[in-house]
C-alpha positions, -999 to +999 in steps of 0.1 A: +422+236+004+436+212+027+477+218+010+471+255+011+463+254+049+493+231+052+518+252+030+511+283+051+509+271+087+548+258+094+566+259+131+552+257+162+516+271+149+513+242+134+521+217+166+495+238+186+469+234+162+474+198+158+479+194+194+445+212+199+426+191+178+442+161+191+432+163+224+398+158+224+404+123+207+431+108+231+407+119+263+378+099+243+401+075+237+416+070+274+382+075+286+371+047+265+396+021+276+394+024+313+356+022+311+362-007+289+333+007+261+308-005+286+272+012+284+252+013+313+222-018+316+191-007+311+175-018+342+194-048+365+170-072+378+182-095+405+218-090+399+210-098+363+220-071+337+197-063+311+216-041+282+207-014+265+218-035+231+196-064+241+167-041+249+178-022+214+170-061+197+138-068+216+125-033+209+133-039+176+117-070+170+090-060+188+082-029+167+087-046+135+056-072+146+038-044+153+046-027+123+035-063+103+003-066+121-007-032+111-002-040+074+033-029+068+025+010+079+029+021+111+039+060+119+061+071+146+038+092+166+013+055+166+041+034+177+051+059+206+014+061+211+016+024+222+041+030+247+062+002+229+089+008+246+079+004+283+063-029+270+091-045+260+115-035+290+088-046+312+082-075+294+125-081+295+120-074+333+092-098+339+115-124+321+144-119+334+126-126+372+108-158+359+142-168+342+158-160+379+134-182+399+135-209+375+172-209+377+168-209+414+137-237+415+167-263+404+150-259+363+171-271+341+167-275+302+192-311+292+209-299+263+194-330+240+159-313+247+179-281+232+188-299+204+154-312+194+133-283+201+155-263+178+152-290+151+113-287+156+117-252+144+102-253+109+117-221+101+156-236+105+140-269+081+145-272+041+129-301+027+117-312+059+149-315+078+167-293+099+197-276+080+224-258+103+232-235+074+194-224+076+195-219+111+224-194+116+214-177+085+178-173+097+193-157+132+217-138+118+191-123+097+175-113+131+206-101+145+210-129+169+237-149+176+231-191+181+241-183+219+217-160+225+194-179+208+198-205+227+204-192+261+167-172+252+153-205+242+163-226+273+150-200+293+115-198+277+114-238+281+123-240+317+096-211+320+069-235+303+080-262+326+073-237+359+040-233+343+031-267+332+046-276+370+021-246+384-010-256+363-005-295+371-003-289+411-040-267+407-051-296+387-043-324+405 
């Protein structure tokens, strides 16, 4: 079909057609490049973008423990029905605030307390040591790369120590 339409449109036919169909692509394309393929954040929180692909990984992760608890099945119309979605961005939004006033409390997580948290993890251990090979197989297998994994995990221990810090000046 395709080398009959080419043997019988020749000339300048032929030019304008091509240029017709062309045009759409290079204006994607040009459009493309000067916004650099950047997508619009989600929701910025204190000058901290939260983007729509790590709101895509959260939701997902989110809906697959839902979809798990439930026994493996889980319609559509019941997981919209839990307004999943508006959980996890406010959840991501309530983060990225606590991760902001940590940052600014002067929390900081020493990278050797990194290091053995991670090595804690008895999903990165095989025979009862921590293998490296495990580890960035088990997050690529989430879809997570070991700096976002990281940068995710610091975060979540300096947010323990605001709260251990919080719960020990009500204590004492």
């Amino acid at each position: 079909m395709l080398m009959d339409i080419r043997d019988k449109i020749r000339g300048w036919i032929a030019y304008v057609i091509v240029g017709l169909i062309s045009i759409p692509f290079v204006l994607w394309g040009v459009g493309e490049y000067f916004s650099g393929g950047r997508e619009e954040p989600v929701a910025i929180v204190n000058g901290a973008e939260i983007s729509a692909r790590q709101f895509d990984q959260a939701y997902a992760a989110q809906r697959q423990q839902v979809i798990e608890l439930l026994g493996g099945s889980a319609s559509a119309d019941m997981l919209e029905s839990l307004n999943l979605r508006k959980q996890v961005l406010d959840r991501m939004i309530a983060e990225t605030v606590l991760a902001s006033y940590t940052r600014e409390a002067g929390y900081r997580v020493p990278d050797q307390l990194l290091a053995n948290v991670i090595e804690s993890i008895d999903a990165f251990k095989e025979n009862g040591q921590f293998s490296r090979s495990r580890y960035e197989t088990m997050l690529r297998m989430q879809g997570m790369t070991i700096a976002g994994f990281e940068e995710q995990l610091r975060r979540d221990i300096a947010t323990e120590q605001l709260n251990a810090s919080i719960l020990n000046s009500a204590v004492g």
